[in-house]
MMTF fields as JSON, N, C-alpha, C and O atoms, coordinates in Angstrom:
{
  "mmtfVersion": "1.0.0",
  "mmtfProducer": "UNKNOWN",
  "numBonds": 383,
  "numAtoms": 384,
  "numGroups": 96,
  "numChains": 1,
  "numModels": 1,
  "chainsPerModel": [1],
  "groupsPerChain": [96],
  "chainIdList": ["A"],
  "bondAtomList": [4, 2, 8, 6, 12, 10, 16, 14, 20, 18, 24, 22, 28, 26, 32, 30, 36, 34, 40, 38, 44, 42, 48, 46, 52, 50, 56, 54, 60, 58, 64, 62, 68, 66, 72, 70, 76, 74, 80, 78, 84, 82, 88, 86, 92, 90, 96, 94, 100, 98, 104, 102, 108, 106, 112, 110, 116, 114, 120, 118, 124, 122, 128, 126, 132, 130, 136, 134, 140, 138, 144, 142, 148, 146, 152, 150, 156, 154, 160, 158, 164, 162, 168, 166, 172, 170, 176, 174, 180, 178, 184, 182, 188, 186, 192, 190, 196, 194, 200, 198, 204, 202, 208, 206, 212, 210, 216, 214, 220, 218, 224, 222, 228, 226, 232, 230, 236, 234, 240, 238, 244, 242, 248, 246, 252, 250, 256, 254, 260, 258, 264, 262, 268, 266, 272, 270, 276, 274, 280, 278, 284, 282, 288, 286, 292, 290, 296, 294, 300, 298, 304, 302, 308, 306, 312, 310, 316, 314, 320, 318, 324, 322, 328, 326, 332, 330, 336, 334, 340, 338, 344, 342, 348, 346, 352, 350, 356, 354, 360, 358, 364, 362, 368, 366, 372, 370, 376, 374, 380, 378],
  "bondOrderList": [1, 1, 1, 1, 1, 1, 1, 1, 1, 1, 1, 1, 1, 1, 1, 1, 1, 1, 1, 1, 1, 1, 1, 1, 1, 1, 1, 1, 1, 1, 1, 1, 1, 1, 1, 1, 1, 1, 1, 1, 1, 1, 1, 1, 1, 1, 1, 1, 1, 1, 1, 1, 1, 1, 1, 1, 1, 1, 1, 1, 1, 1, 1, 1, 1, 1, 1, 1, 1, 1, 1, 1, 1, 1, 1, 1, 1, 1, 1, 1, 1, 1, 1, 1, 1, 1, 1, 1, 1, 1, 1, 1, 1, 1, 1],
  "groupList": [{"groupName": "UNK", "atomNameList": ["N", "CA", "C", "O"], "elementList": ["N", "C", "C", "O"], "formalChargeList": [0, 0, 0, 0], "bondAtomList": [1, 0, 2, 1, 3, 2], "bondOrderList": [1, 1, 2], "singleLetterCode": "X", "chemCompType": "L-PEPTIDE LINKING"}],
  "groupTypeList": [0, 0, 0, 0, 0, 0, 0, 0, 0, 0, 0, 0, 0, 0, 0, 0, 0, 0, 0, 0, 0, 0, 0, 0, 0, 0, 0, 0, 0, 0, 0, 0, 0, 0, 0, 0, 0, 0, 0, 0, 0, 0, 0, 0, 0, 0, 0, 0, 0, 0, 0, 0, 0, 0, 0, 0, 0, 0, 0, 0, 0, 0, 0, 0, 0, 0, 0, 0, 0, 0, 0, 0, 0, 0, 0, 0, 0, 0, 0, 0, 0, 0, 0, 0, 0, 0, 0, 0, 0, 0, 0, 0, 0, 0, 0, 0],
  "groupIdList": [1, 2, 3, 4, 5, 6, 7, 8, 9, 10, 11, 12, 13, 14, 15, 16, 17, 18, 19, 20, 21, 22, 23, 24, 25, 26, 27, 28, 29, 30, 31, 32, 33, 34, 35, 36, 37, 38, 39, 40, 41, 42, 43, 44, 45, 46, 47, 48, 49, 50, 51, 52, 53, 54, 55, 56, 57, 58, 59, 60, 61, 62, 63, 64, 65, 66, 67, 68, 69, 70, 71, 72, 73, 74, 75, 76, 77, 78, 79, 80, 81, 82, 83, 84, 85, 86, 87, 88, 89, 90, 91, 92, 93, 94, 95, 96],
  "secStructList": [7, 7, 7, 3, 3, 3, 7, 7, 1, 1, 1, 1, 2, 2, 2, 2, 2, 2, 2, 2, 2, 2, 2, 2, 2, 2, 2, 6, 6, 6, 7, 7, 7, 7, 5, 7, 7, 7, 7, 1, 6, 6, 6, 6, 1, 7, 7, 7, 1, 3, 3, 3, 3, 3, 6, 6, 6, 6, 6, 6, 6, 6, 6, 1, 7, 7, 1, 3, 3, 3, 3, 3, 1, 7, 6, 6, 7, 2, 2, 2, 2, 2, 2, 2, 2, 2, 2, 2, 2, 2, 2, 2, 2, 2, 2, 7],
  "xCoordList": [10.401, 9.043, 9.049, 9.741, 8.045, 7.671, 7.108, 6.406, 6.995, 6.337, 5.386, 5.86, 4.069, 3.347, 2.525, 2.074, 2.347, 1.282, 0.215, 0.451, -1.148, -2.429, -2.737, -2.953, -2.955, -3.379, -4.216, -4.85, -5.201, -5.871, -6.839, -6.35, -7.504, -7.547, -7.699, -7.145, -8.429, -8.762, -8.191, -8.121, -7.764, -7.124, -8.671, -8.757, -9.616, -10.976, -11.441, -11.153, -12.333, -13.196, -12.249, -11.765, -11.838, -10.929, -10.224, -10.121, -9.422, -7.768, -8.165, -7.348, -9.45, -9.643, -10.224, -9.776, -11.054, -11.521, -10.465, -10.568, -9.446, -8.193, -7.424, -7.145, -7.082, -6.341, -7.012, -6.41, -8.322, -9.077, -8.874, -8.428, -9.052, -8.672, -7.076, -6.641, -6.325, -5.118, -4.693, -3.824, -5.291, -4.852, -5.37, -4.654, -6.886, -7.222, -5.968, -5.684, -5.517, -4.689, -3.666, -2.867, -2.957, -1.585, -1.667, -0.611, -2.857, -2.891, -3.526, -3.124, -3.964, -4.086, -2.956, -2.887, -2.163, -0.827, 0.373, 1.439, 0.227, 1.135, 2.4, 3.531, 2.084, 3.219, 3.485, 2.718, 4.938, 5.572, 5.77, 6.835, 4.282, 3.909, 2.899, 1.989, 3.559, 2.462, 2.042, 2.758, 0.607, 0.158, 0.133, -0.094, 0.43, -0.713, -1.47, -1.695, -2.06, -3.059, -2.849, -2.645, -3.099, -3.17, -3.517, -3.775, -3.453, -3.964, -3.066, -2.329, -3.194, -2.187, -1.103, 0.102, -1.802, -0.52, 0.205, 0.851, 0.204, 1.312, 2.158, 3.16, 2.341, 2.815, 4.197, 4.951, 4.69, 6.429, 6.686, 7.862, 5.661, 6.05, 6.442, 6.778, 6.221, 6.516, 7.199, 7.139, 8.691, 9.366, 8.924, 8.869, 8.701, 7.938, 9.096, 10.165, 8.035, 9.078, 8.354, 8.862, 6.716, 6.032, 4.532, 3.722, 4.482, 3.108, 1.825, 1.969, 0.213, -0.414, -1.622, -1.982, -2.085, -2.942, -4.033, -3.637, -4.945, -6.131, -5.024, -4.022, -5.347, -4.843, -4.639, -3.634, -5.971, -5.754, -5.347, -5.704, -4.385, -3.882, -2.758, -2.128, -2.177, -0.488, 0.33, 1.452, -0.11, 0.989, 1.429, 2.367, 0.145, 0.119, 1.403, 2.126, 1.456, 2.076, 3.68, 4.622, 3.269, 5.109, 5.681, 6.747, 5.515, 5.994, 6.266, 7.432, 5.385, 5.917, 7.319, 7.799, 7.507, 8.313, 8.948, 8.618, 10.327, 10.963, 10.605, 11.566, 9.87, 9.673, 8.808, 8.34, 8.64, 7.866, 6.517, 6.173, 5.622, 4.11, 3.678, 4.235, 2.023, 1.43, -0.011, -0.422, -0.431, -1.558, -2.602, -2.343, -3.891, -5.131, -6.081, -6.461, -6.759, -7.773, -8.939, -9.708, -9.407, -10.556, -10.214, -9.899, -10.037, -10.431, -11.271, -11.315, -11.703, -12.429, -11.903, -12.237, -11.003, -10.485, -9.392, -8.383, -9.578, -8.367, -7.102, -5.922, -7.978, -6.776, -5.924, -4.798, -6.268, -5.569, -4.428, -3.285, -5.001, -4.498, -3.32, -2.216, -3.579, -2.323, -1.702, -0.494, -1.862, -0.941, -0.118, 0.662, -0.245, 0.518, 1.405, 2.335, 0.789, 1.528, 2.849, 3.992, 2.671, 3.634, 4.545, 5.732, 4.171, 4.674, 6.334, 7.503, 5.569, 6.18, 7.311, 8.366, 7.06, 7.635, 8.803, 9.939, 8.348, 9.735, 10.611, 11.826, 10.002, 10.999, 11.582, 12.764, 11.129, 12.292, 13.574, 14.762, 12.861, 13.713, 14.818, 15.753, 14.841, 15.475, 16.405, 17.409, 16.227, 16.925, 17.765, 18.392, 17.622, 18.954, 19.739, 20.654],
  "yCoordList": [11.052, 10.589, 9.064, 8.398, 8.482, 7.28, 6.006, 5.542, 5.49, 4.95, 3.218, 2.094, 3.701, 2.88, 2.195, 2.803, 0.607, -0.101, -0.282, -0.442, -0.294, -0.923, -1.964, -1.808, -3.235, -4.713, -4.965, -4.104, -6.112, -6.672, -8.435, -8.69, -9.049, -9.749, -9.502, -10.153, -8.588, -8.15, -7.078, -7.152, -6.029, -4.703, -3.978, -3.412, -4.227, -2.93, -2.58, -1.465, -3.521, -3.135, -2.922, -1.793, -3.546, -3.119, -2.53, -1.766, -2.609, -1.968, -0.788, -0.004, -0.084, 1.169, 1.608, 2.722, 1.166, 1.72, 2.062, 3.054, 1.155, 1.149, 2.562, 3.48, 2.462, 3.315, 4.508, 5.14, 4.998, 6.225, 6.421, 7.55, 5.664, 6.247, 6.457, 7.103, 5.648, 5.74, 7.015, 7.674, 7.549, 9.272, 10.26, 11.21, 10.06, 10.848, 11.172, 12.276, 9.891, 10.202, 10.31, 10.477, 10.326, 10.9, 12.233, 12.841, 12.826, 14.641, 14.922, 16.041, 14.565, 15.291, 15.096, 16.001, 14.324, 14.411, 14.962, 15.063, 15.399, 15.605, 14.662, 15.129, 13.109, 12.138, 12.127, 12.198, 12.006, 12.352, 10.72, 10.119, 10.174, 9.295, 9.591, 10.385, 8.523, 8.103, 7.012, 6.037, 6.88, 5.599, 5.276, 6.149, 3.75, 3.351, 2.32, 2.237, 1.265, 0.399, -0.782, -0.503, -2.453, -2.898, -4.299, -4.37, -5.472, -6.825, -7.083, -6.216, -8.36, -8.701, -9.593, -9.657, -10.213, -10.984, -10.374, -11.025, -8.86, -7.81, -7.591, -7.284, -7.6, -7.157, -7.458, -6.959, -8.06, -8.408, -7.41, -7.197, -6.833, -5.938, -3.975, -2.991, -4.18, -2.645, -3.013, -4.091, -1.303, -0.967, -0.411, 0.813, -0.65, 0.543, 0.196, -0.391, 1.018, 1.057, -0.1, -0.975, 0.266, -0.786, -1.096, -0.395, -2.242, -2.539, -2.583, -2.783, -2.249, -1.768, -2.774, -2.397, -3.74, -4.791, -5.429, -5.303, -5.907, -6.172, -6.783, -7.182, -6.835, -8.275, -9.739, -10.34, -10.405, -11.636, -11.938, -13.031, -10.986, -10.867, -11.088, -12.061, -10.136, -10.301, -11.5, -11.396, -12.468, -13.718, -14.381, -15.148, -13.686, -13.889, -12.933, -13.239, -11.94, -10.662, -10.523, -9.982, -11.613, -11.568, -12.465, -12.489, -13.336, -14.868, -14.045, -14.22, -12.956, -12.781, -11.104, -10.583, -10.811, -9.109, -9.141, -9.946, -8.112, -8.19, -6.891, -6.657, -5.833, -4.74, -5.028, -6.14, -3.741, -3.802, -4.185, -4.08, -4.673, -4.964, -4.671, -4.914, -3.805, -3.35, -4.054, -3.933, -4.679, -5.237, -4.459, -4.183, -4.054, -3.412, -4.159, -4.677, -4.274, -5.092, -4.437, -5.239, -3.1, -1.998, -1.596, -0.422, -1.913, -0.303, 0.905, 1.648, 1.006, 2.206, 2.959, 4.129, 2.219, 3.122, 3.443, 2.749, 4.911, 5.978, 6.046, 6.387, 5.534, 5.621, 4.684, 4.839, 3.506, 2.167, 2.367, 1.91, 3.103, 3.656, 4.213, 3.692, 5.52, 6.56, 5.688, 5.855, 4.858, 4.482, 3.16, 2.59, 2.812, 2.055, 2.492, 2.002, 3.573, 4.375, 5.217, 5.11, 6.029, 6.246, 5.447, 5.744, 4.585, 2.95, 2.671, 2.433, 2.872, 2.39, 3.188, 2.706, 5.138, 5.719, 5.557, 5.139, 5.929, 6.025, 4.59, 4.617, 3.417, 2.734, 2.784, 2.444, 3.07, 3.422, 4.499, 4.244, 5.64, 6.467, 6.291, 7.088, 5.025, 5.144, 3.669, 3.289, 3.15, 2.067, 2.636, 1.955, 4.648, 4.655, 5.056, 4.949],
  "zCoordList": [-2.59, -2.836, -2.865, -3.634, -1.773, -2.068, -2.927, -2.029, -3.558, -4.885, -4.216, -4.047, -4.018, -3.384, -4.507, -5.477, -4.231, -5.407, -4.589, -3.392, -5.056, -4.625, -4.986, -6.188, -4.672, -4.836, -4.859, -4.25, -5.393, -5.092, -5.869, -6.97, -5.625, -6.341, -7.735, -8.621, -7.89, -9.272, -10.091, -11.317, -9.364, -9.27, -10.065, -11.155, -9.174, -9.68, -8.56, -8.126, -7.775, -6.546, -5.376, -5.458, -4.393, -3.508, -3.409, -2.449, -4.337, -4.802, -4.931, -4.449, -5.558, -6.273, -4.984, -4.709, -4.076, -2.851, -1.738, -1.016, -1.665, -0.834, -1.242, -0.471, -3.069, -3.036, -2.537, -1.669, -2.987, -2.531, -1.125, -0.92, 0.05, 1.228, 1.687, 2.64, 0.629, 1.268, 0.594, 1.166, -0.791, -1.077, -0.071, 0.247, 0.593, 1.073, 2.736, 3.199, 3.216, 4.223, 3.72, 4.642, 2.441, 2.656, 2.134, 1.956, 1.838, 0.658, 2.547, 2.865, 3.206, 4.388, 5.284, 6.116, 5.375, 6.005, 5.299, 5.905, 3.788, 3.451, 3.249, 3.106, 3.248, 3.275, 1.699, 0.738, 1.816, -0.121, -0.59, -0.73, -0.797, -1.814, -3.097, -3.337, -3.775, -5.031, -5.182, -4.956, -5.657, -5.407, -7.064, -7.902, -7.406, -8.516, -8.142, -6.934, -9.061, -8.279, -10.011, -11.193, -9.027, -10.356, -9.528, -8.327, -10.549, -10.099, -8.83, -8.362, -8.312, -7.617, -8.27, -8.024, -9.102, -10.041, -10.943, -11.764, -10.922, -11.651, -11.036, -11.683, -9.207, -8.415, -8.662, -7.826, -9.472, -9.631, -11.048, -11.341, -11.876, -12.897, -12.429, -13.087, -11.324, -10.556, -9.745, -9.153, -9.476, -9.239, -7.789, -7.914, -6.921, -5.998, -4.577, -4.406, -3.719, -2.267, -1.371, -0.67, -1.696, -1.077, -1.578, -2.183, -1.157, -1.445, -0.195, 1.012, -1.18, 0.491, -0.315, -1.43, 0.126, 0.422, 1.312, 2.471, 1.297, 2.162, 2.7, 2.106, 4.162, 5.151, 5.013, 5.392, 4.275, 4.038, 2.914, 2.473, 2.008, 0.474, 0.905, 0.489, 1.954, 2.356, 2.109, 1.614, 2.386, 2.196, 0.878, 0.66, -0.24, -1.494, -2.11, -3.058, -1.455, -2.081, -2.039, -2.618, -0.667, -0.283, -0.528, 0.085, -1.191, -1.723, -3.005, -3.357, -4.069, -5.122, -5.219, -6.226, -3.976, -3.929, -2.975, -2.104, -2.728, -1.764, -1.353, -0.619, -1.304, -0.989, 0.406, 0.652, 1.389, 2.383, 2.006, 0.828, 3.004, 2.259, 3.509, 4.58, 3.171, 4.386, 3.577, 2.423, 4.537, 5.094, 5.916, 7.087, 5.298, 6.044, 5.854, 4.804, 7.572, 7.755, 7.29, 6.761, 7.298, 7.187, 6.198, 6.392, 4.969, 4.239, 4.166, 3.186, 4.878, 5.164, 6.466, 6.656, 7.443, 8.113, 8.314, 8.439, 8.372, 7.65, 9.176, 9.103, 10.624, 11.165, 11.027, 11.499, 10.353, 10.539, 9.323, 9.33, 8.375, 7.216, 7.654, 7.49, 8.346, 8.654, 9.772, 9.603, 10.81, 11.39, 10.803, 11.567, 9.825, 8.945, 7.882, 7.24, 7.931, 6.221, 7.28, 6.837, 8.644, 9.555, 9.739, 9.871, 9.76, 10.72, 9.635, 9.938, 8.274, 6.89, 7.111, 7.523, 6.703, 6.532, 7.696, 7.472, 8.845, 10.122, 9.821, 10.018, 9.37, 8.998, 7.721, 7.674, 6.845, 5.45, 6.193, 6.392, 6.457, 6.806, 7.687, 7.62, 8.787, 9.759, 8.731, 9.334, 7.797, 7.15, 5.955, 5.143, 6.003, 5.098, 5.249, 4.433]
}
């Protein structure tokens, strides 16, 4: 099982909308993650595999973690969603 954080400036409005589509595509793909969700300036107090962030947040996120960081331009769309959350997985998997 994967251990995914949700970001955002605030960790309420975005972050909480992000995480909602990113459960809805992984309970319909069946991908073995968990999400939580929190500010972005917590992002060094969690343990996770990766972090999933608006697009123009990314550079903030990766100056503070060494974990993968996925960047979405749409939150609202779920293919951009699943072909990133794929994207993630085939590379963890193929890096152990």
């Amino acid at each position: 099982m994967k251990r995914g954080l949700v970001v955002c400036g605030t960790g309420m409005g975005s972050s909480m909308m992000l995480r909602f589509k990113l459960e809805q595509v992984i309970a319909d793909n069946k991908y073995p993650i968990e999400l939580e969700h929190d500010v972005l300036s917590a992002v060094r107090n969690y343990n996770v595999d990766f972090v999933v962030t608006m697009a123009d947040l990314v550079d903030q996120v990766v100056a503070d973690i060494k974990c993968e960081v996925i960047g979405i331009e749409n939150i609202m769309n779920k293919d951009e969603i699943k072909e990133k959350l794929e994207k993630l997985l085939n590379k963890q998997s193929k890096s152990k």
